[in-house]
N, C-alpha and C positions, 0 to 999 in steps of 0.2 A: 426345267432348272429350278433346284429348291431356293426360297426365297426367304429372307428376315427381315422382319421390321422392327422399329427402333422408335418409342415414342420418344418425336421431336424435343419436346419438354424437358424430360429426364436426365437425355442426351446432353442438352445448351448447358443444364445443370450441372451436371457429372464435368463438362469439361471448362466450365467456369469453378469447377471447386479447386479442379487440376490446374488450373492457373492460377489461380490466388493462394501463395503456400502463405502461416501461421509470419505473423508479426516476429515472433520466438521461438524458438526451436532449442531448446536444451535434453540432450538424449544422453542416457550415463556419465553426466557431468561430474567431476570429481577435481578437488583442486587441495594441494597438500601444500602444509609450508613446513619442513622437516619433517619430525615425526608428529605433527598436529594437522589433523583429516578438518580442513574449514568445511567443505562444499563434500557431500559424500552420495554419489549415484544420482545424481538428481535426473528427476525425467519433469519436463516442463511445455505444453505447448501455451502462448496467448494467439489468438486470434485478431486479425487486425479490427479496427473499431471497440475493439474493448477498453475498459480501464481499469487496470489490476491492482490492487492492494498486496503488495509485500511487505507479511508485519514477520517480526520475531523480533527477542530480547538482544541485548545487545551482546557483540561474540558470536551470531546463531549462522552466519554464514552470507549475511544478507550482501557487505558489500563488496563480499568475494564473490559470489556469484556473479551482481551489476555490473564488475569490474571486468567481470569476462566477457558478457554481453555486449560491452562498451568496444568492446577488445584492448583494453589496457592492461588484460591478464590473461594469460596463457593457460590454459585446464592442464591439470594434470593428466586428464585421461576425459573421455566422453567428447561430443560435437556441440558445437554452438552454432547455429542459422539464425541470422536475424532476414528478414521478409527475404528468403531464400538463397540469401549469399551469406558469405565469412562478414564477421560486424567490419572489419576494413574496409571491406567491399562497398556496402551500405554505406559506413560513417563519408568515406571520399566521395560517394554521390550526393552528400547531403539530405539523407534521409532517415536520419538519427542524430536526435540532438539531446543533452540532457542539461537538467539545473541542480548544480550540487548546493549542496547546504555553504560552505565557505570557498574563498578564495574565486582567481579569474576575472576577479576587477583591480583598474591601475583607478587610483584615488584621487590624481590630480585631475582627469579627467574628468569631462561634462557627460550625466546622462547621454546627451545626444553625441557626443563624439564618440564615445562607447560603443554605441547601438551601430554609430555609421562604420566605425573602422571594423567590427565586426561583420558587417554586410558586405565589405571590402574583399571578404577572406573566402566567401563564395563564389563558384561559377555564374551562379545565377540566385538572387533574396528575393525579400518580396521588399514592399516597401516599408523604408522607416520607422515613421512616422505612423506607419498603419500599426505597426508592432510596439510601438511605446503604447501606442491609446487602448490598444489590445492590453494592454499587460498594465494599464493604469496608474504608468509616468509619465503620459505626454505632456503635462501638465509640471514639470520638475526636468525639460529636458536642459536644460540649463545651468543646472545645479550641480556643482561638481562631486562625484563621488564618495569622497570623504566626507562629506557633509550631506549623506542619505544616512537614513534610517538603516536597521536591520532591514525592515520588515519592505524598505523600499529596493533597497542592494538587492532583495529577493523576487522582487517584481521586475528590477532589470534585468537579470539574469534569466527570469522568464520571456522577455521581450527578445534577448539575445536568441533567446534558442529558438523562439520563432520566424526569422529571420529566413533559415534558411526550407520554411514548411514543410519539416519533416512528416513524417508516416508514422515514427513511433518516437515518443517523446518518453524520456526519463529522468523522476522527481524524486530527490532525495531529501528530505524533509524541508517541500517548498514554502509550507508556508509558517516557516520559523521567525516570528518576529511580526510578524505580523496581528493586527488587530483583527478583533470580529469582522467588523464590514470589509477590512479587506481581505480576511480568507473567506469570504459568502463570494465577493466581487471574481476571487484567483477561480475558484472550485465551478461557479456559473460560467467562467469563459472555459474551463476543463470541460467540462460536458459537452458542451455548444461544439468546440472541434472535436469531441468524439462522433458527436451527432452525425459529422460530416465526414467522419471515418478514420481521423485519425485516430492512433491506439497509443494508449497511456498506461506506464509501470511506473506506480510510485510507492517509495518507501517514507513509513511517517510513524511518528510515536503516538499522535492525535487520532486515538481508534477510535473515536466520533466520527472526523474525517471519513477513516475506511469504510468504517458502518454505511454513513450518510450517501459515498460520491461512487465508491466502489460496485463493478458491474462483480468483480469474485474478491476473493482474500484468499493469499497466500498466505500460510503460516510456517515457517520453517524453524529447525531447533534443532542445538547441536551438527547443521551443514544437513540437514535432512526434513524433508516435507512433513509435515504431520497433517496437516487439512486443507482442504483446495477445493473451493466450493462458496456459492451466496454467502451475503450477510447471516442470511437464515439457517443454510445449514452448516456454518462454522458454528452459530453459539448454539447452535440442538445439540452438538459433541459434548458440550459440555452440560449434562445431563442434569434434570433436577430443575427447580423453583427458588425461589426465594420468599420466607416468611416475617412481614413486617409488622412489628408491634406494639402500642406502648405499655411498657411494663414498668415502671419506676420501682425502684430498689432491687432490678433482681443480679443476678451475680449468673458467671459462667459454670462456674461448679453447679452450681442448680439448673442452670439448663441445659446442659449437657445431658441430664437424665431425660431429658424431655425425648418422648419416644420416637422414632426416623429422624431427628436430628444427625447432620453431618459434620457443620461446626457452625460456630455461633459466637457472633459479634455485638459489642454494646455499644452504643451510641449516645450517650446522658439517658434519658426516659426511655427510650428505641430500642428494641432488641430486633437484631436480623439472623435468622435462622435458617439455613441452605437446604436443604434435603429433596430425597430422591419420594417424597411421601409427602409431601405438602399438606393435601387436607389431613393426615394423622397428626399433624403440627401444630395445624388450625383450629382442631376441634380439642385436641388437649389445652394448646391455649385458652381455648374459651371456658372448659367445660373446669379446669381445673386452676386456673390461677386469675389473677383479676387483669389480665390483658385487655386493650381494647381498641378501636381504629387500626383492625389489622388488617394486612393488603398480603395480597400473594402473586408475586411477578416472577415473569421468563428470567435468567440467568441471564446479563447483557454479554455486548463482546468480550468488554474486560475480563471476566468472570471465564470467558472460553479460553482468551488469550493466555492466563494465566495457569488455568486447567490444562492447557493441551502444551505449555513452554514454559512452565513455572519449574523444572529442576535444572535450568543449566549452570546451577550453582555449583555441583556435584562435579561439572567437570572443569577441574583448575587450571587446564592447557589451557582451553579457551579454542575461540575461532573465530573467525573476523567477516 
């Protein structure tokens, strides 16, 4: 009798990957609102334990997309799977929470009345108190809503969605309003529950943020993906250097002749000069004008962001 073998290993693997499906699931996703295409074919997998950056300009499809993920919006056409079900499915289990930017708090309310009546609304929370100190109001649970901060309404609203320990958590520009030390504090407890597996989609203007916290960046424009991929290999898209200068008194007209230049900005004494040819920038500056303290640096995010979604001016429908 012929016989096969099956390393053990491989096997465990192969049927642990088959059990574990993608945090998200967006497969020819497409969402119209009359004749303006928001969301157009989108194909999208996250993986659980990730934390994803969804950047693009504003219009560009970001919260028509989340809106469907959420399932507060019906696709026009394609499927949505959140960790294996319809997002209904998911969100009644409690295992999809998100933090929108506005609205969702009653103002006469106490922090801690908040967080409890919200704990109420589940089958099953975790604790309180564990979730205010988590989200860095335990300390203000007293304080009635109206009289929080921006930047603290945003920390509650983080505590809330904690509550019921979801799997995939989704952040619409959380930490608005907020100071320094408290988006270090928001961004250090993000990572910490990735660490531990849950998966994070947020959308935010603060492409520091994405840069710094994000494990990929989504860029999307005009309802369609343009880059999906690291910090690093979003801003390589956006090709070329940057050449920094001091040149006192020179003018745009004049340097624009300057040889591999692509465009070029002044700063009072500073000249910043983009190009796909850097040392030919470098060495003209030096050898041919009185430049000096010059620096040549990577293209940052911004510079990508802008490079890979900077015409959706062009299109006057718009998208949402």
């Amino acid at each position: 009798m012929a016989m096969t073998t099956t390393d053990p290993v491989m096997g465990a693997d192969a049927l642990a990957d088959a059990a574990t499906p993608p945090a998200v699931s967006l497969r020819g996703l497409s969402k119209n609102f009359g004749a303006v295409q928001a969301v157009r074919d989108v194909d999208l997998t996250i993986d659980q334990g990730e934390v994803v950056a969804f950047l693009g300009p504003n219009g560009a499809g970001k919260t028509s997309t989340i809106d469907m993920i959420l399932g507060l919006s019906v696709p026009s056409s394609g499927e949505v799977s959140v960790l294996g079900m319809t997002p209904q499915q998911a969100i009644r289990r409690g295992l999809v929470s998100a933090v929108m930017q506005t609205g969702g708090l009653l103002r006469d309310l106490t922090v801690g009345e908040t967080a409890r009546y919200t704990a109420s609304l589940f089958a099953r929370s975790t604790d309180v108190t564990a979730a205010l100190r988590r989200a860095g109001v335990a300390g203000i649970a007293d304080r009635r809503v109206g009289k929080c901060s921006g930047g603290e309404q945003q920390r509650l609203r983080f505590a809330m969605a904690l509550l019921s320990d979801p799997e995939l958590l989704i952040l619409d520009e959380p930490t608005t309003g907020m100071d320094v030390e408290g988006r270090r504090d928001f961004w250090a407890a993000i990572r910490h529950d990735a660490g531990e597996g849950r998966t994070v989609l947020f959308a935010t203007h603060y492409l520091e943020e994405a840069d710094a916290y994000a494990d990929r960046i989504v860029l999307i424009r005009r309802g369609v993906i343009v880059a999906d991929g690291t910090g690093a290999q979003v801003k390589s898209l956006a090709s070329g250097r940057t050449v920094r200068a001091t040149l006192p008194g020179a003018t745009e007209g004049a340097l624009r002749s300057v040889p591999g230049a692509d465009s070029v900005e002044i700063r009072g004494d500073s000249v910043l000069i983009h190009s796909g040819d850097a040392d030919k920038v470098a060495r003209y500056l030096l050898t041919e004008t009185g430049a000096h303290d010059l620096e040549i640096t990577s293209r940052g995010l911004e510079e990508a962001f802008l490079a890979l979604t900077g015409d959706d001016d062009e299109n006057p429908g718009g998208n949402r």
